[in-house]
VOPA-175428 format. One line per 5 residues: number of its first residue (from 1); their letters; for each residue z, y, x of N, C-alpha, C, O. Coordinates in Angstrom, 2 decimals. Layout:
REM VOPA-175428
NUM) A) Z/Y/X/Z/Y/X/Z/Y/X/Z/Y/X; ...;
REM end
This chain:
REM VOPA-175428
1) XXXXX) -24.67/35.92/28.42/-25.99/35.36/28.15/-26.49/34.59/29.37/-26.24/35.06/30.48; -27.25/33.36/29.26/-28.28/33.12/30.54/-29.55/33.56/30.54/-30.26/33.80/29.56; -29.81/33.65/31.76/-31.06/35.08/31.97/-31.93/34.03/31.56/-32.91/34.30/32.26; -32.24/33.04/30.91/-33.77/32.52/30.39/-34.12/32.63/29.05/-35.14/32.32/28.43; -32.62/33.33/28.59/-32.79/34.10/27.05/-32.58/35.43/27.01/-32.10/36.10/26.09;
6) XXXXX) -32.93/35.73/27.97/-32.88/37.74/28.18/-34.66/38.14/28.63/-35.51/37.96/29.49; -34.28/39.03/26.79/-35.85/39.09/26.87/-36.10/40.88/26.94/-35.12/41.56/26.66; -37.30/41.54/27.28/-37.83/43.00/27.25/-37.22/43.64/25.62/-37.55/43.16/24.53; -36.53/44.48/25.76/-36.40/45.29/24.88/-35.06/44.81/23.62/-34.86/45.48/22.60; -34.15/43.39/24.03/-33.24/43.05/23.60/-32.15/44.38/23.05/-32.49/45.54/23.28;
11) XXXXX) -31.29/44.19/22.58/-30.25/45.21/22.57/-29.25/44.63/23.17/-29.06/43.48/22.76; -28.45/45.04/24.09/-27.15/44.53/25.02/-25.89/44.98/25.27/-25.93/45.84/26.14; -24.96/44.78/24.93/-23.37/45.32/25.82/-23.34/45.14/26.76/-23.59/44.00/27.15; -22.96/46.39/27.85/-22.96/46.14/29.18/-21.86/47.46/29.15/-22.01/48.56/28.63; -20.42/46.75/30.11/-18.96/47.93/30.21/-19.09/48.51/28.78/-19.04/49.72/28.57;
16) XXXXX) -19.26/47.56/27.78/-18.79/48.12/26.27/-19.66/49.32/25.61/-19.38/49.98/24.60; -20.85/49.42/26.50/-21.78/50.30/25.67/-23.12/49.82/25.69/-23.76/49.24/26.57; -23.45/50.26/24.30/-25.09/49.87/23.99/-26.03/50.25/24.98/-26.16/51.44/25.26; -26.87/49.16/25.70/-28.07/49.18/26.51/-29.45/48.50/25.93/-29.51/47.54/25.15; -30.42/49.14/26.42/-31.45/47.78/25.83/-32.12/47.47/27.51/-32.18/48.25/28.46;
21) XXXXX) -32.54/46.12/27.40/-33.35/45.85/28.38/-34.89/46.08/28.78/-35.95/45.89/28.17; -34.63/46.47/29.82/-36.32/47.19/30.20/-36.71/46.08/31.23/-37.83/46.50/31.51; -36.56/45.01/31.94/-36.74/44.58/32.48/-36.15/43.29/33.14/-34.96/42.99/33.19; -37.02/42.69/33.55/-36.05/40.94/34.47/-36.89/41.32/35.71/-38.09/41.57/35.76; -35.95/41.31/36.73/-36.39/40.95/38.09/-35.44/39.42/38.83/-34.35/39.24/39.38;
26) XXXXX) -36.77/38.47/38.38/-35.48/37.32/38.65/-35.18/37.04/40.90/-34.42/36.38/41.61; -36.04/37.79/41.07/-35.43/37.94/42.68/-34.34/38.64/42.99/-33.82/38.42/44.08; -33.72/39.67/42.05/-32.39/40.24/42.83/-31.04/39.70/42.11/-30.73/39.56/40.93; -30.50/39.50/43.08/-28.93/38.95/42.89/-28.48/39.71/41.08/-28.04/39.01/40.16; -28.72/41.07/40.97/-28.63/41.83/39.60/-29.88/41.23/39.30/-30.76/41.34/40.16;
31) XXXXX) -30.10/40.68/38.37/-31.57/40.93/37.87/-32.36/41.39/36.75/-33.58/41.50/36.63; -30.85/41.76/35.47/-30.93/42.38/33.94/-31.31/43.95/34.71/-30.52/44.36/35.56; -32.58/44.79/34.36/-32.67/46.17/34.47/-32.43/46.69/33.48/-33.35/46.46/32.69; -31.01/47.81/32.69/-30.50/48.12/31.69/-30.74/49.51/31.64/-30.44/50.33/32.51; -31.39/49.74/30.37/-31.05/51.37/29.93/-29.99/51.42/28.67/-29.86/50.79/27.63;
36) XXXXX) -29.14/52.77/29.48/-28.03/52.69/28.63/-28.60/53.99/27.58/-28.95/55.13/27.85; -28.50/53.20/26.21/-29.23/54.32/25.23/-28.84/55.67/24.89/-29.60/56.51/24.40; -27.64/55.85/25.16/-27.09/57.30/25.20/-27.30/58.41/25.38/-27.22/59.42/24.68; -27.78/58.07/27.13/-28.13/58.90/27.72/-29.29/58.33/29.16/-29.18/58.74/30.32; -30.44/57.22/28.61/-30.77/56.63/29.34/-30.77/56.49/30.69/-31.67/56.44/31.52;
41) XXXXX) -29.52/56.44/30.77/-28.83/55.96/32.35/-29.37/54.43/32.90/-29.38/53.46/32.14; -29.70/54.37/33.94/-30.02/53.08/34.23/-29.02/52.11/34.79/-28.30/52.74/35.57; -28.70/50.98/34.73/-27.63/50.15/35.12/-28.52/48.92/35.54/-29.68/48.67/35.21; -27.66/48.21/36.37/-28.15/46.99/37.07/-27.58/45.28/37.12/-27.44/44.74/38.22; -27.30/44.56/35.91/-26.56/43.70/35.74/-26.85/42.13/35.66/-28.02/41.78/35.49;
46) XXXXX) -25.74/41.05/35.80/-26.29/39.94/35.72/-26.59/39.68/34.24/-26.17/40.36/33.30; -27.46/38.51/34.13/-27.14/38.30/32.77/-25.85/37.67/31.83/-25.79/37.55/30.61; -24.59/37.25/33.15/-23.79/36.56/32.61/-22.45/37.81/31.96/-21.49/37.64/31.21; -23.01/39.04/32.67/-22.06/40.17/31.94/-22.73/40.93/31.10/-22.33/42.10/31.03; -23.95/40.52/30.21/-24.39/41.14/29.12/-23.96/40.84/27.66/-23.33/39.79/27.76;
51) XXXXX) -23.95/41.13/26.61/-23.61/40.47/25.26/-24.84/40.77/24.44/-25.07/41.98/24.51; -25.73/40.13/23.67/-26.88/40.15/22.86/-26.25/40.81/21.70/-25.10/40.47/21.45; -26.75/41.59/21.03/-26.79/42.04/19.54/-27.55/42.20/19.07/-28.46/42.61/19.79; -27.85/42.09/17.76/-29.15/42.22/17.23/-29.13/43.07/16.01/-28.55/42.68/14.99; -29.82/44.33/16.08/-29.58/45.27/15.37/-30.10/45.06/13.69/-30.97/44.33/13.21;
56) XXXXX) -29.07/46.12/13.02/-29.12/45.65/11.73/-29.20/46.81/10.51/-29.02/47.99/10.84; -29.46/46.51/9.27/-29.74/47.88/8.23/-28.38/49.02/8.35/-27.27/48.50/8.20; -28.40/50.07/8.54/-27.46/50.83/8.74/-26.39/50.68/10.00/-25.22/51.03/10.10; -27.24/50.05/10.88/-26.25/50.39/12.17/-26.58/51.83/12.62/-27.67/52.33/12.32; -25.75/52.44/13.27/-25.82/53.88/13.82/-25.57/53.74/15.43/-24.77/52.90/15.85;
61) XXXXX) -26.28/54.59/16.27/-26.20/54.94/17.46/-26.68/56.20/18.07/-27.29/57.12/17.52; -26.22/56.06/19.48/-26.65/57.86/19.86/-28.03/57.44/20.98/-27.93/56.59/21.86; -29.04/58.08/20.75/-30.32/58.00/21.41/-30.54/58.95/22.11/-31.16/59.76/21.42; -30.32/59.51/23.52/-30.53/60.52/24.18/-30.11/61.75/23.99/-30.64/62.83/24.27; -28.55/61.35/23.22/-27.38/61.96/23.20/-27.82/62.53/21.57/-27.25/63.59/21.36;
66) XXXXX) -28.53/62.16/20.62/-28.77/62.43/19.42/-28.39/61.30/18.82/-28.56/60.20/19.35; -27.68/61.49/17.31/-26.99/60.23/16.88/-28.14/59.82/15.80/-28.85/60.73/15.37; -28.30/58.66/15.41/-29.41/58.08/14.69/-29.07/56.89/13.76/-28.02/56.37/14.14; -29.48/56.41/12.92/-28.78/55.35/11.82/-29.93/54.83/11.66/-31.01/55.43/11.58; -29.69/53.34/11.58/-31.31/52.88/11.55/-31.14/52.21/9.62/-30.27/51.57/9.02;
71) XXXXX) -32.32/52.73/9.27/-32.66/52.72/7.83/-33.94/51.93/7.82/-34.90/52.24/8.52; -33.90/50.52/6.71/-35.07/49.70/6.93/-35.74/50.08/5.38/-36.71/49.38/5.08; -35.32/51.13/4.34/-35.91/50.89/3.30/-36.91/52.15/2.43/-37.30/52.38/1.28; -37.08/53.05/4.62/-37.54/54.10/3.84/-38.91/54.31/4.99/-38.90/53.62/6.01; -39.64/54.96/4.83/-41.50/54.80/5.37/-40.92/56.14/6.50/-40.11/57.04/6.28;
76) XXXXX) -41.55/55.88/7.51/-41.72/57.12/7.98/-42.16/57.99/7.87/-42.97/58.01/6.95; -42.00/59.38/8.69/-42.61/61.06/8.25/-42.96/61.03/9.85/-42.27/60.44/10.68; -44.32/61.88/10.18/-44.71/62.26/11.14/-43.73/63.19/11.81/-43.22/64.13/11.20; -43.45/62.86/13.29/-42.20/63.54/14.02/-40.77/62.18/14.21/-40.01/62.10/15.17; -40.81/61.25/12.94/-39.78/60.27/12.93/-39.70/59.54/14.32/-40.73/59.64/14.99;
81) XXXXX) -38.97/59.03/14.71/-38.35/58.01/15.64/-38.55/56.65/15.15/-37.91/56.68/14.11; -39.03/55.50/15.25/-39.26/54.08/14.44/-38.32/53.18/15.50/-38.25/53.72/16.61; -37.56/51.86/15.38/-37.38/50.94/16.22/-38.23/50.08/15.54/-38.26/49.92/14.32; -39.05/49.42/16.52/-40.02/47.77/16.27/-38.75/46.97/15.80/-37.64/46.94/16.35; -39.27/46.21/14.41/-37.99/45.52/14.62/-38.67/43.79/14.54/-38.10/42.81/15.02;
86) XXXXX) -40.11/43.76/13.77/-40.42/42.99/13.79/-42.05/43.24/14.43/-42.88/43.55/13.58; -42.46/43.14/15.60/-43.85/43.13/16.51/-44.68/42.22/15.95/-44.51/41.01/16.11; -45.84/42.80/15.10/-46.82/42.34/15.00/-48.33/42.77/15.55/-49.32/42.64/14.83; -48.43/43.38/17.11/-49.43/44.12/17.56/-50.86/43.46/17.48/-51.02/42.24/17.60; -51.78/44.26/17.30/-53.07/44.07/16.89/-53.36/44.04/18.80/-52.73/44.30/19.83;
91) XXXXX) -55.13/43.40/18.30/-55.09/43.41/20.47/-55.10/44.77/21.18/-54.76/44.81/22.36; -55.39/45.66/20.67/-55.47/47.06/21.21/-53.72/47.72/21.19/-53.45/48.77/21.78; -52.71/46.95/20.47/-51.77/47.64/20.13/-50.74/47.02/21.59/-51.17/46.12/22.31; -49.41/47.67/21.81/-48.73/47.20/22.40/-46.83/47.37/22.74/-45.91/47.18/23.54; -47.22/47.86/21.41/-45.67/47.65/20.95/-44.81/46.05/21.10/-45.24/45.00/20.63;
96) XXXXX) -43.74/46.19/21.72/-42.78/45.00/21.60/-41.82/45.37/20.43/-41.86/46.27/19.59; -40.60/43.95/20.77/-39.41/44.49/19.82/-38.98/45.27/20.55/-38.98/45.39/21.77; -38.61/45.77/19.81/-37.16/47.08/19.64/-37.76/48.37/20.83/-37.13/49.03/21.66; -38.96/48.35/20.55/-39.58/49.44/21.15/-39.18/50.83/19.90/-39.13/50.70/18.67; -38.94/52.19/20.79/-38.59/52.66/20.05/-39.94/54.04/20.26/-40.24/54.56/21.33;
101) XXXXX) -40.35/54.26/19.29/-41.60/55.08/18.92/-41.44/56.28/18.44/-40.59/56.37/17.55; -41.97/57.21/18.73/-42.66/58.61/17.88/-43.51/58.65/16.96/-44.57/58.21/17.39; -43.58/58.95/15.92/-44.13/59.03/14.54/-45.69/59.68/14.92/-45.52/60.72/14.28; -46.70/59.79/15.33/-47.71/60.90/15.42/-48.62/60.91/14.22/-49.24/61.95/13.99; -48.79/59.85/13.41/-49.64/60.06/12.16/-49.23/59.07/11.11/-48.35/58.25/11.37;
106) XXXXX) -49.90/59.11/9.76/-48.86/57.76/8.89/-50.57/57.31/8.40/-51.49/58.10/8.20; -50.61/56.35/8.35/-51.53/55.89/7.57/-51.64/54.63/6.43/-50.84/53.70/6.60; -52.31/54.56/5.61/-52.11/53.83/4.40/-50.89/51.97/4.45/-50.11/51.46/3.64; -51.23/51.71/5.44/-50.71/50.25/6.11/-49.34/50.86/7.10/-48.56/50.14/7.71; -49.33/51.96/7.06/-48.54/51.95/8.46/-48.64/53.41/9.12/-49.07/54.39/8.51;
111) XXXXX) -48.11/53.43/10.66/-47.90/54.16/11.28/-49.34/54.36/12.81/-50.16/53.55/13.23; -49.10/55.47/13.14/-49.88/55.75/15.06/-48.58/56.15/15.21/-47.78/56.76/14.51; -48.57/55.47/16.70/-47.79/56.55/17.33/-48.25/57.14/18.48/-49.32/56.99/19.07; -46.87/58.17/18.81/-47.55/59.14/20.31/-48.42/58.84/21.29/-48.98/59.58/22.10; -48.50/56.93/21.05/-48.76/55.91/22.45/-49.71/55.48/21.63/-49.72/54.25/21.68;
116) XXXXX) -50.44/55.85/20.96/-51.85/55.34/19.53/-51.91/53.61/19.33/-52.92/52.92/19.21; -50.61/53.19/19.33/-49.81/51.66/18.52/-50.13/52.09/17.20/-49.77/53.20/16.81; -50.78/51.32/16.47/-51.07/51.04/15.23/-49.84/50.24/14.79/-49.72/49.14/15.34; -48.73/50.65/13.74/-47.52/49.71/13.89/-47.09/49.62/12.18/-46.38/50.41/11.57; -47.63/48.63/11.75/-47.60/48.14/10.11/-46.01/48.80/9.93/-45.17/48.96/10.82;
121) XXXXX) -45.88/49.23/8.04/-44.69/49.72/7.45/-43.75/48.49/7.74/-42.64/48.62/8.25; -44.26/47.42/7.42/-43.06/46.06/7.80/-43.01/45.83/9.09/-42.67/44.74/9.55; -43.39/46.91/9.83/-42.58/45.92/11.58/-41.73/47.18/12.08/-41.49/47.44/13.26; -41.34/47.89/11.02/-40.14/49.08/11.81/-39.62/48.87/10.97/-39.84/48.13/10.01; -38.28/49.96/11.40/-37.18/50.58/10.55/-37.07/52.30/11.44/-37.16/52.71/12.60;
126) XXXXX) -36.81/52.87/10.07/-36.32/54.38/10.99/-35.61/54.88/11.07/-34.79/55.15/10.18; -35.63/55.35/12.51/-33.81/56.03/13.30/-33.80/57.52/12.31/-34.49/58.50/12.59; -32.97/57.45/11.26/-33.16/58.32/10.27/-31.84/59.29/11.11/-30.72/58.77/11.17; -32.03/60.58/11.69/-31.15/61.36/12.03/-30.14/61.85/11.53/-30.11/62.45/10.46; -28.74/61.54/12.63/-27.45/61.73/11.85/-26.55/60.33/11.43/-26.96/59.17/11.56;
131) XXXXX) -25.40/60.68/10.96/-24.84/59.30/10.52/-24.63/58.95/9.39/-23.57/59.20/8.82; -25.53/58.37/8.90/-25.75/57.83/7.28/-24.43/57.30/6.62/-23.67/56.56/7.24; -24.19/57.72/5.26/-22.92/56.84/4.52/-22.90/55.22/4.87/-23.78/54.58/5.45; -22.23/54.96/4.60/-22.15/53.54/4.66/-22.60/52.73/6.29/-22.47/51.60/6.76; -23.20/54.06/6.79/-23.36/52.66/8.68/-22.25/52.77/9.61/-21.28/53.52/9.67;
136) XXXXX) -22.60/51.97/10.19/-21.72/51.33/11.45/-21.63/51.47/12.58/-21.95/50.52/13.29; -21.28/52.40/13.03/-21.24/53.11/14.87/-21.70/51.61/15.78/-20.93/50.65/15.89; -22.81/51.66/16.24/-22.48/50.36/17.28/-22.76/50.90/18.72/-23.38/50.24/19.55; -22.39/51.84/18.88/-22.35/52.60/20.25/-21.30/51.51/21.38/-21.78/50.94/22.36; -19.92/51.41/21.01/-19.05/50.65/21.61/-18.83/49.15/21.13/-18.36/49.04/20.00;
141) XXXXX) -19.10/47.98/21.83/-18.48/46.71/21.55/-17.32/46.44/21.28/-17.06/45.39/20.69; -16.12/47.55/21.72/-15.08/47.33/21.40/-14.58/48.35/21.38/-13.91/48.65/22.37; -14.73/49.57/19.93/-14.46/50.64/19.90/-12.91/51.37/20.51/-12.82/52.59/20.69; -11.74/50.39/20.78/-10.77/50.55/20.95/-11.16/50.59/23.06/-10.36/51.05/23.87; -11.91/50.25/23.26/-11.86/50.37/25.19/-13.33/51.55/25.23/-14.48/51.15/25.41;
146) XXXXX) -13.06/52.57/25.09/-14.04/53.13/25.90/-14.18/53.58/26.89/-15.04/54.42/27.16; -13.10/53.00/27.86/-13.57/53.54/29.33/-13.17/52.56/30.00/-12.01/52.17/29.85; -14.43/51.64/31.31/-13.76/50.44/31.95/-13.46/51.46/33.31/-13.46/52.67/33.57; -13.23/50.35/33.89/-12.51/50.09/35.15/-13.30/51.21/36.33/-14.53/51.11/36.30; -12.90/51.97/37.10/-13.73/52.31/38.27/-14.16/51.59/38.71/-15.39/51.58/38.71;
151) XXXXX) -13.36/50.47/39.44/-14.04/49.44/40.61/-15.51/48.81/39.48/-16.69/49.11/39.68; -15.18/48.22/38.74/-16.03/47.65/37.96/-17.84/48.94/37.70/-19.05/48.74/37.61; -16.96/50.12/37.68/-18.60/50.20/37.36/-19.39/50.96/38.54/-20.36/51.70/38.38; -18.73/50.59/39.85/-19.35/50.71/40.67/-19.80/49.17/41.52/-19.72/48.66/42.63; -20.22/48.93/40.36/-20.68/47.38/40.91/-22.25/47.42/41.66/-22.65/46.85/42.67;
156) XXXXX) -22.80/48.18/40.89/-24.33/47.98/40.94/-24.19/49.37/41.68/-25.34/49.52/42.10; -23.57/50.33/42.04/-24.21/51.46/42.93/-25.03/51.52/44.02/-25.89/52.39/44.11; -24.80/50.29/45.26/-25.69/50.40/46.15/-27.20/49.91/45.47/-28.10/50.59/45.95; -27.52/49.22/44.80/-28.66/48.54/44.13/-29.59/50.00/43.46/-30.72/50.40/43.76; -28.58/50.55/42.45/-29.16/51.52/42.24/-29.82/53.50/42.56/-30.47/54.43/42.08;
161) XXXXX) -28.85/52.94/43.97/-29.49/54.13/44.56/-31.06/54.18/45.17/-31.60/55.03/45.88; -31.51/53.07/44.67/-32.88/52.52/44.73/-33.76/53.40/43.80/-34.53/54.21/44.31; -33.69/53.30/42.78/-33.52/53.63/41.69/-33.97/55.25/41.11/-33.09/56.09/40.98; -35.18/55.52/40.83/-35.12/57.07/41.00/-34.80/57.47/39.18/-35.60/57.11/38.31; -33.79/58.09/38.91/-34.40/59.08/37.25/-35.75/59.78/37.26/-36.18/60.63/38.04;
166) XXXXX) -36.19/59.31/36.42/-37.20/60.29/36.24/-36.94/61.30/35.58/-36.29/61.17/34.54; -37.55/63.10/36.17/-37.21/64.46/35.59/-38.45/64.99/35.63/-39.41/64.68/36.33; -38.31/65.84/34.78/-39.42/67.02/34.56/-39.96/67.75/36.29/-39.07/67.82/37.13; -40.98/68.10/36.57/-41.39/68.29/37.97/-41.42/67.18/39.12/-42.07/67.38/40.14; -40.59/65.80/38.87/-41.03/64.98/40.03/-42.17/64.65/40.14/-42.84/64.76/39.12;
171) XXXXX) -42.86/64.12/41.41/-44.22/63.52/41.80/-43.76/62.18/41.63/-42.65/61.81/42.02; -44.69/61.36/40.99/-45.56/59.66/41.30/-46.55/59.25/41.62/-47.59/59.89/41.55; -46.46/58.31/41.95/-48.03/58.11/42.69/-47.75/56.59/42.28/-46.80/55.87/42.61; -49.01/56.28/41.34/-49.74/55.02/40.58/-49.66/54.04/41.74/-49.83/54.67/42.78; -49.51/52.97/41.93/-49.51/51.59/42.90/-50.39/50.91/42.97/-50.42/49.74/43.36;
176) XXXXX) -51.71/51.96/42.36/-53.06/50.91/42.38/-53.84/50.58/43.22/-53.15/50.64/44.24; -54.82/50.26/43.53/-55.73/49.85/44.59/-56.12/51.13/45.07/-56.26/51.28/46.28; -56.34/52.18/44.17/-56.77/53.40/44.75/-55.64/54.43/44.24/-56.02/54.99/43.21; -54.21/54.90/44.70/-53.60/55.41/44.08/-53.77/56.76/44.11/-54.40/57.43/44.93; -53.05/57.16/42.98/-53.16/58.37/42.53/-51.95/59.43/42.41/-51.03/58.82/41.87;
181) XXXXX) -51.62/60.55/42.63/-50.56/61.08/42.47/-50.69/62.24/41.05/-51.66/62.81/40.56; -49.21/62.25/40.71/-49.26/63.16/40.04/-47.68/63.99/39.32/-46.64/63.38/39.60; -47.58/64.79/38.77/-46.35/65.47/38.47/-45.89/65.67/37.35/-46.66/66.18/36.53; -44.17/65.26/36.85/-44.12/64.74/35.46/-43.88/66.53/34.50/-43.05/67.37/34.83; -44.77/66.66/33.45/-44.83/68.06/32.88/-43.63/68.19/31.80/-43.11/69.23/31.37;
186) XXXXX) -43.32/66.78/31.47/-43.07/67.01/30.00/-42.49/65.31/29.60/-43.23/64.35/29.81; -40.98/65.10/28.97/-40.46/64.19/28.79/-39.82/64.03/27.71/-38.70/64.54/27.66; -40.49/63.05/26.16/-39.97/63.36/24.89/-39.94/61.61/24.65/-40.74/60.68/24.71; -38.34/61.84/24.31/-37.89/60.21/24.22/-38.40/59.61/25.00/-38.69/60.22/26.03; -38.64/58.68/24.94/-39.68/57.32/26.20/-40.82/57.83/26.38/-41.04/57.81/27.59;
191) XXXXX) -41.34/58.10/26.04/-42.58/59.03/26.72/-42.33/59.80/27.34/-41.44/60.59/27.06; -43.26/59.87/28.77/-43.78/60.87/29.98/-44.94/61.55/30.23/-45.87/60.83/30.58; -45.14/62.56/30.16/-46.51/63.13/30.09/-46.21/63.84/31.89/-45.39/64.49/32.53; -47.31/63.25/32.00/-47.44/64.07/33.51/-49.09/64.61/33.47/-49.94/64.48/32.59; -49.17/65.17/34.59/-50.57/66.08/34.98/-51.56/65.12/35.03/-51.30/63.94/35.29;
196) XXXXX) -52.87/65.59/34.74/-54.04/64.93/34.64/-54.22/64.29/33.39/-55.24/63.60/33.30; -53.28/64.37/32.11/-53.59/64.22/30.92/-52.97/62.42/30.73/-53.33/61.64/29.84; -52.40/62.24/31.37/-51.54/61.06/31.52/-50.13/60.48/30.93/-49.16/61.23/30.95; -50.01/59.14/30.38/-48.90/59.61/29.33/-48.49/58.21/29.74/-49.41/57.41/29.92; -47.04/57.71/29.94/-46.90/56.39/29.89/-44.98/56.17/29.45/-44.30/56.98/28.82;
201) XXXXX) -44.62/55.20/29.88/-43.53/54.59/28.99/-42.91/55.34/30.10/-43.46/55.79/31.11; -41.15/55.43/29.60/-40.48/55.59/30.87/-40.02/54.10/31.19/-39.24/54.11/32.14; -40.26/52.83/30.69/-40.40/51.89/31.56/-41.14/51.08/32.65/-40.93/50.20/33.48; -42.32/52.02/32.09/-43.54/51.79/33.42/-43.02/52.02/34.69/-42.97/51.33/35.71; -42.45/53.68/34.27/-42.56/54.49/35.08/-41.38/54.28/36.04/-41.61/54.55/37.22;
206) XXXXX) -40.54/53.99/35.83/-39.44/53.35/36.68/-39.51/52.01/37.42/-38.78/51.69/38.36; -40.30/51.42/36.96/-40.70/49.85/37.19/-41.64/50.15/39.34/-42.77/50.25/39.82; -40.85/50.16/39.60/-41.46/50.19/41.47/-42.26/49.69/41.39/-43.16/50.52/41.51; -42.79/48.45/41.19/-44.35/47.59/41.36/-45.34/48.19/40.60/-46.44/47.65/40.65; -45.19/49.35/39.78/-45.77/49.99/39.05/-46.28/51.49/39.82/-47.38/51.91/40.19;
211) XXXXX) -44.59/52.15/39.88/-45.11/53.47/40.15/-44.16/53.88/41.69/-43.43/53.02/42.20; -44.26/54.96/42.16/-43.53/55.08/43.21/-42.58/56.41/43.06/-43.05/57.02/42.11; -41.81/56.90/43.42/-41.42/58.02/43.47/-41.73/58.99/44.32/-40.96/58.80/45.27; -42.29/59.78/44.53/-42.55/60.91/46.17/-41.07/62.01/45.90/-40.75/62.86/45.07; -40.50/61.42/47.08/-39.47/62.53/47.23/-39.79/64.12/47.85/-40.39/64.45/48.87;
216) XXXX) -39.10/64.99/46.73/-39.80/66.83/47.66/-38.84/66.41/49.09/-37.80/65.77/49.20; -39.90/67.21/50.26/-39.49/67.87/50.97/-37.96/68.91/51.29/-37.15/68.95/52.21; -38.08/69.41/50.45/-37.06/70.23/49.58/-35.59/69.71/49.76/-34.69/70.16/50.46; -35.62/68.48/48.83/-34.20/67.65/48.63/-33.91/67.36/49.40/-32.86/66.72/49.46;
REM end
């Protein structure tokens, strides 16, 4: 791909497994920021070693090591998983594509979710749990190579030792004019709930110009 068509929340091949993009930083030599959906591992790539896909009725994949089949012809149930497939956010709303959501209430037009996105029945599809008859594993680009090269996927290691995971008990501290610290309680799919009643994406939350990491003492 060229990075002036690599957009937030794309779906991508990167070393033959499904990633979506969380980010462009067009200052670093890497500048695609990749979560690998599996097991949201973070990766660090150009855009010229990504491949675009664009997800489809009954493709199947594994979401934080849970396998999921995306189904466009059935409404959600409170608790469901949704992918945005088509973003139509209201001004208060702020769902993108291929944002992937928690079900928290259903209402007549549509869905709330955990993140109170008002998200119409026609702009999802749902990660219906398990692997549905008839779908299509798209975990691997080329189901026959699933394992590259060592050298190769230590391409991006020094870049990403930058890079913190976010876990249950780390401290952050907000990057605002008056920052704030605080400690993560609780981590369900892309959502982070930390202390002080605080809830945000785990792409915020990784995003440095955003948030910081405080390393323990400890480590």
């Amino acid at each position: 791909m060229k990075l002036l068509n690599v957009r937030k929340g794309q779906f991508v091949y990167y070393k033959n497994k499904l990633h979506k993009v969380y980010s462009i930083k067009t200052f670093l030599q890497k500048s695609v920021h990749l979560i690998r959906l599996e097991d949201y591992e973070q990766e660090l790539a150009t855009a010229k070693n990504i491949d675009y896909y664009k997800p489809r009725h009954l493709d199947s994949f594994v979401f934080l090591k849970k396998r999921y089949t995306l189904d466009k012809n059935v409404k959600a149930k409170v608790g469901d998983y949704i992918l945005v497939i088509n973003p139509k956010p209201d001004l208060l709303d702020f769902h993108h594509l291929h944002a992937i959501e928690l079900v928290s209430s259903i209402e007549k037009n549509g869905i709330v979710s955990s993140k109170s996105n008002g998200i119409k029945h026609h702009e999802y599809w749902v990660m219906v749990p398990g692997l549905m008859e008839g779908a299509t594993d798209i975990d691997l680009q080329n189901p026959a190579v699933d394992v590259v090269d060592e050298h190769v996927l230590n391409e991006t290691e020094a870049e990403l030792l930058e890079t913190h995971i976010p876990k249950v008990g780390d401290v952050y501290q907000k990057n605002d004019s008056v920052p704030f610290k605080a400690m993560i309680i609780a981590i369900k799919g892309e959502n982070v709930f930390l202390g002080g009643n605080v809830e945000v994406e785990m792409s915020e939350l990784i995003d440095n110009e955003e948030w910081s990491y405080v390393p323990s003492i400890l480590n």
